[in-house]
C-alpha positions in Angstrom: 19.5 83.6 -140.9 18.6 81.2 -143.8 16.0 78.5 -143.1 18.5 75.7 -143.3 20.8 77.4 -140.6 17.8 77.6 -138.6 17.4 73.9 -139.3 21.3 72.9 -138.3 20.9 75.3 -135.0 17.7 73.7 -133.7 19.2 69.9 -134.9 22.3 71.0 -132.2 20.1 71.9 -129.7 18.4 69.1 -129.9 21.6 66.9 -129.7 23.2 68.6 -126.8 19.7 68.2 -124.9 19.5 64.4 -125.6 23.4 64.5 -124.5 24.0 66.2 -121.7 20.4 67.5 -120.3 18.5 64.7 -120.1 20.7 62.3 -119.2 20.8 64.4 -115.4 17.3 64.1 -115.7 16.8 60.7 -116.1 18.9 59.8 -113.2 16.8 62.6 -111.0 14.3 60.2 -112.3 15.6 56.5 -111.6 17.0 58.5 -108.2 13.2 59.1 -107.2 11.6 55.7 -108.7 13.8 54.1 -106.7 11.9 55.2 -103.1 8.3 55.6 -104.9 6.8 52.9 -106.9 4.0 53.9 -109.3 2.0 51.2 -107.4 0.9 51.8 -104.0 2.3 49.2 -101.2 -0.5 47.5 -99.0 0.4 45.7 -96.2 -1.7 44.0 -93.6 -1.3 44.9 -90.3 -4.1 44.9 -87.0 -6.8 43.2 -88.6 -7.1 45.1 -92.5 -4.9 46.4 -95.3 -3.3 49.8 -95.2 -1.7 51.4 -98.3 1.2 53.1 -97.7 1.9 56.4 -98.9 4.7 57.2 -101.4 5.6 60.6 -103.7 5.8 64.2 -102.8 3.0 65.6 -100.8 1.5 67.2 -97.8 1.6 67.5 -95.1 4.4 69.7 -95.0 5.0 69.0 -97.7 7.3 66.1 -97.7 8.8 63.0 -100.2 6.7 60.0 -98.6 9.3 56.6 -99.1 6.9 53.7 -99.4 10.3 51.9 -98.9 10.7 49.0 -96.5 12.9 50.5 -94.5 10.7 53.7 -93.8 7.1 51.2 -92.9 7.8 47.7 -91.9 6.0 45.0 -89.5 8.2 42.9 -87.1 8.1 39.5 -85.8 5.3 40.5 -83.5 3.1 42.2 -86.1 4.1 46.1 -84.8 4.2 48.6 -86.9 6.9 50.5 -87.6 7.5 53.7 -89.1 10.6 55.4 -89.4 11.9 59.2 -91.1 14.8 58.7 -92.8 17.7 60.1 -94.6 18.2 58.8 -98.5 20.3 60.4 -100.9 20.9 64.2 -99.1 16.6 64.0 -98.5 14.5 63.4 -95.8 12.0 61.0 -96.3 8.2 60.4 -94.4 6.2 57.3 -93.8 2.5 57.2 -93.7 0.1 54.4 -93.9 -4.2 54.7 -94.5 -6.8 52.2 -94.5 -8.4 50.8 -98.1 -11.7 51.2 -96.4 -13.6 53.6 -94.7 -14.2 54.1 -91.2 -17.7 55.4 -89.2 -18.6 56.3 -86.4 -16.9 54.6 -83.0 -14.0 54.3 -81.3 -10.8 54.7 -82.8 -8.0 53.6 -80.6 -4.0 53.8 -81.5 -1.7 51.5 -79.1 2.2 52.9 -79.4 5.4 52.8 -78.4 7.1 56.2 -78.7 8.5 58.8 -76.4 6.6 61.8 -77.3 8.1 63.9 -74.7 11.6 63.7 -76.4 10.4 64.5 -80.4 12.5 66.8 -82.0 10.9 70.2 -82.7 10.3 69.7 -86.1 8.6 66.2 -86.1 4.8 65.5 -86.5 2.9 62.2 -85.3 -0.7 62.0 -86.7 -3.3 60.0 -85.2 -6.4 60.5 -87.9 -9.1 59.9 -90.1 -9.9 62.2 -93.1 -11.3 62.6 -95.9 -10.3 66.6 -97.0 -9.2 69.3 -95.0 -12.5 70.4 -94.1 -13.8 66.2 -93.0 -10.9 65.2 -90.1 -10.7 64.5 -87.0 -7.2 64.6 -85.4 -4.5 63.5 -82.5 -1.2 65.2 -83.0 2.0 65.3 -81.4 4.7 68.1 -82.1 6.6 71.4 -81.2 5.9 72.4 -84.5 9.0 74.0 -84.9 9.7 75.4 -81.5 11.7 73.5 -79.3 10.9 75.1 -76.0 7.1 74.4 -77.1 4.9 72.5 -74.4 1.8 71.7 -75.2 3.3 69.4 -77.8 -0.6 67.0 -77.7 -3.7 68.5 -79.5 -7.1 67.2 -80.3 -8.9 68.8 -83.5 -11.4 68.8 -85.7 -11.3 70.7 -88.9 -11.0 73.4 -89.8 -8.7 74.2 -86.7 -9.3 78.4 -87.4 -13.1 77.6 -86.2 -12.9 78.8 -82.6 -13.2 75.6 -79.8 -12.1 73.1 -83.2 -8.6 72.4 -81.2 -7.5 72.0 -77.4 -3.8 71.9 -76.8 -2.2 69.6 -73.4 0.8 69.2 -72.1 1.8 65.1 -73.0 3.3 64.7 -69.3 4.0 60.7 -69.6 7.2 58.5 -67.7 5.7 55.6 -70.5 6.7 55.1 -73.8 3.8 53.0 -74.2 0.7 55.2 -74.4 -3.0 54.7 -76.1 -4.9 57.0 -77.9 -8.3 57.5 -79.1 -11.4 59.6 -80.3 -15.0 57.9 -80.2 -16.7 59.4 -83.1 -20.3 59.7 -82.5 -23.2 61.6 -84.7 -23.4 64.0 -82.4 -20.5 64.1 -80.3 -16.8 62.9 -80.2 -14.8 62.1 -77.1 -10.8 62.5 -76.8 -8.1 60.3 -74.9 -4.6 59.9 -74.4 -3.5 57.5 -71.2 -0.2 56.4 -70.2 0.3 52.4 -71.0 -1.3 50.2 -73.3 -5.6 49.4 -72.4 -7.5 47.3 -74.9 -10.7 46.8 -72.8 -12.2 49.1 -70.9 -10.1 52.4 -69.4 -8.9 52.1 -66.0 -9.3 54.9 -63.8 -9.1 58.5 -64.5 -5.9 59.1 -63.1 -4.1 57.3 -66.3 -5.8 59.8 -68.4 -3.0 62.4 -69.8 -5.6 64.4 -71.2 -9.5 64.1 -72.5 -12.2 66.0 -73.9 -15.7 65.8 -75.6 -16.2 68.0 -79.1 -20.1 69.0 -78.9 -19.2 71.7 -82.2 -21.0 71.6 -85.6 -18.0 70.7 -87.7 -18.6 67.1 -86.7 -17.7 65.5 -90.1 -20.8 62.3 -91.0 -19.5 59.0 -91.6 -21.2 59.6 -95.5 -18.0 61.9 -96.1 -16.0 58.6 -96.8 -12.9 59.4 -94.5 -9.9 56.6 -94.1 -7.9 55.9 -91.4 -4.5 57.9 -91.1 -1.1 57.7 -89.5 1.3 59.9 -89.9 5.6 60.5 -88.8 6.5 64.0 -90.7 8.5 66.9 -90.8 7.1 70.1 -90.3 7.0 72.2 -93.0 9.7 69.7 -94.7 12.2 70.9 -92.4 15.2 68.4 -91.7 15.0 67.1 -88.0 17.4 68.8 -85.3 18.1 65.8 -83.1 18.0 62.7 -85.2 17.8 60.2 -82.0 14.2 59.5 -81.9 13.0 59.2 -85.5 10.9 55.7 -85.1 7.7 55.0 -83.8 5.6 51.5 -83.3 2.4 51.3 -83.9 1.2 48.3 -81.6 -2.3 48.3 -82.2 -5.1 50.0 -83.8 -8.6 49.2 -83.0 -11.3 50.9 -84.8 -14.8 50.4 -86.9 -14.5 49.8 -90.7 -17.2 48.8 -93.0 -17.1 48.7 -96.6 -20.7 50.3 -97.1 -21.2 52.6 -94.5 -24.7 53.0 -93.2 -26.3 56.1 -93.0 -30.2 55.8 -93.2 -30.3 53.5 -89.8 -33.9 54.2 -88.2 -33.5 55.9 -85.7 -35.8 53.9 -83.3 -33.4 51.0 -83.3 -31.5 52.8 -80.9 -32.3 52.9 -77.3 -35.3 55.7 -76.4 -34.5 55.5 -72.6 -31.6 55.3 -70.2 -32.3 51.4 -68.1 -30.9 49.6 -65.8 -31.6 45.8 -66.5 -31.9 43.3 -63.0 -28.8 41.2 -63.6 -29.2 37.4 -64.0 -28.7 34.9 -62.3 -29.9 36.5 -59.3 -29.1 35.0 -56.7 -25.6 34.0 -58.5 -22.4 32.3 -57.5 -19.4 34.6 -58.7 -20.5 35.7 -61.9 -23.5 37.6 -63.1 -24.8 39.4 -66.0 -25.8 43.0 -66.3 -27.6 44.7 -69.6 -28.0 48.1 -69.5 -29.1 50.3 -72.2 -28.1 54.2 -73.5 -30.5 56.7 -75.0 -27.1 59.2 -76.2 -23.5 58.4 -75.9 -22.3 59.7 -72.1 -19.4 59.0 -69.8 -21.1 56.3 -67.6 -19.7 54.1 -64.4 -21.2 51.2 -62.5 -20.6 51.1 -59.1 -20.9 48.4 -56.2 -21.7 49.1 -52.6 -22.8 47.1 -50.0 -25.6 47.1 -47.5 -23.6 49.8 -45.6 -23.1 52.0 -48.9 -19.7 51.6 -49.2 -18.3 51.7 -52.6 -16.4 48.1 -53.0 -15.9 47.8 -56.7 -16.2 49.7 -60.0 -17.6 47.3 -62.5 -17.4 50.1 -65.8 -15.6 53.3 -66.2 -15.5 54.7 -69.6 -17.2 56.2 -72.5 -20.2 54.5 -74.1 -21.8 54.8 -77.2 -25.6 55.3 -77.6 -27.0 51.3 -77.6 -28.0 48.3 -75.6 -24.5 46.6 -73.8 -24.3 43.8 -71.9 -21.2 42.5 -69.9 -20.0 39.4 -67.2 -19.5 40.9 -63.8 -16.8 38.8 -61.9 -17.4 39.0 -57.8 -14.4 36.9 -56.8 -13.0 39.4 -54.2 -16.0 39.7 -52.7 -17.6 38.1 -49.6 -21.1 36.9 -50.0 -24.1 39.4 -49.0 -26.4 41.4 -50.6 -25.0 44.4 -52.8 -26.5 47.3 -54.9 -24.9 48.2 -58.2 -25.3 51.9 -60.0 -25.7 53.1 -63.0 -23.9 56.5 -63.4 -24.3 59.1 -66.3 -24.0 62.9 -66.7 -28.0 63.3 -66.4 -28.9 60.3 -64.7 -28.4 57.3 -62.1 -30.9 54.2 -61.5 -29.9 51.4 -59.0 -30.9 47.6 -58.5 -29.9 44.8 -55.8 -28.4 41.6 -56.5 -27.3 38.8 -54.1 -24.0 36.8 -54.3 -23.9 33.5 -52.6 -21.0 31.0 -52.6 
């Protein structure tokens, strides 16, 4: 073939690709612009800005819509998150913080029915910062729908041995809270049925818990962000598309734009103590200090003269520092009382009076 036939052939390819090729391709294009802006979303919801996720990626993976109709807040300042349907594909939402979060309590506050999810749906509850720096709440079947320990706490990698627990999410609520406390060298689990924002009531609203003591205990210098996820495992399409929505109500966590990681160590506590509350004698109300040498499950107790048990002041998990709260004695008659400190390794006891 002469070189100006080679010239005319090439010249028609060219043509028919401008044509009929990349027409198709440009609205493939337009089609996928139109759910994923090349400039990330933020919106501001519990207390910081979150940007929201938008593209093809994992986990799964899955097309993330950044779309207003997938992550939106309502009237009340919720968050919602839904997995849709656009255009014959299934669509994710997830949200992360700008900032980085550090050690302490992460708590998630949401409405969802995670004992009807459809076997292929994943909720993440997270902060990460790779694969090998996250700390994780999940929900999901994860593709089997007679599945039942559908809740799991891990830290990654999960293929380290005692990195995951599995539980079965056994909840009548829709409303449920999550949380880990991520400590330096430690990091406590929850899930409880209903929504708590101060302290934990008793145990028995605990679905499940459990304390990480392992050595893939990511440090708050790996930069991780605060996650939530709604996805499809392994991108498949959702059997039962009834329950494709959840609402975030709440998230309360620790975010710092410099995190610190050279503290001295001796500005933490060196000792467990038990601090004699003030006023003493008081009328009603009374403060208590107390102070922490490592993070522990603690309570503090009341009894009376005759060593019965008449009030629980504190039940939950506290971090290693010096805390002081108001204790409220309205239901009580007046007398003398004893209040305890309770932890895993020790207990210390002091007397107050109450007088009306």
């Amino acid at each position: 073939m002469s070189i100006r036939n080679k010239y005319f052939l090439n010249l028609k390819i060219i043509i028919l690709t401008l044509f009929f090729i990349a027409p198709k391709l440009n609205a493939q294009s337009q089609s996928l612009k139109k759910h994923s802006n090349t400039t990330n979303r933020i919106i501001d919801f519990s207390g910081c800005k979150w940007i929201v996720k938008s593209g093809y990626w994992g986990p799964g993976p899955n097309y993330f819509s950044d779309s207003e109709e997938s992550v939106w807040l309502d009237d009340q300042g919720r968050l919602h998150m839904k997995i849709r349907k656009i255009d014959d594909r299934w669509y994710c939402p997830e949200v992360y913080t700008q900032r980085y979060s550090g050690y302490g309590e992460h708590r998630f506050l949401i409405e969802y029915d995670v004992t009807d999810m459809d076997q292929n749906v994943v909720l993440g509850l997270f902060v990460y910062a790779n694969d090998a720096s996250e700390i994780d709440i999940e929900f999901s079947k994860w593709g089997d729908p007679n599945f039942n320990k559908i809740g799991s706490f891990t830290i990654q990698p999960y293929t380290v041995s005692g990195n995951m627990v599995r539980f079965e999410a056994i909840t009548d609520s829709i409303r449920t809270t999550h949380f880990f406390n991520w400590q330096e060298n430690n990091i406590l689990f929850g899930s409880l049925e209903g929504h708590h924002e101060g302290l934990y009531p008793s145990p028995d609203y605990f679905i499940h818990r459990w304390i990480y003591w392992g050595d893939d205990n990511p440090g708050s210098s790996h930069n991780l962000r605060t996650h939530i996820n709604f996805w499809l495992f392994q991108g498949k399409s959702p059997v039962d598309t009834s329950n494709l929505e959840v609402i975030i109500t709440k998230v309360i966590q620790p975010l710092s734009v410099n995190i610190k990681t050279d503290e001295p160590k001796n500005k933490l506590p060196n000792e467990f103590k038990l601090n004699q509350n003030y006023p003493n004698p008081f009328h009603r109300k009374t403060t208590i200090q107390y102070q922490l040498k490592e993070s522990d499950w603690i309570t503090i107790d009341i009894f009376n003269l005759l060593g019965k048990k008449v009030d629980t002041a504190i039940n939950s998990y506290q971090s290693a520092d010096r805390h002081t709260f108001t204790y409220d004695a309205e239901k009580l008659p007046p007398g003398i009382y004893f209040y305890r400190l309770q932890g895993k390794s020790f207990s210390q006891t002091r007397k107050m009076i109450l007088m009306r």
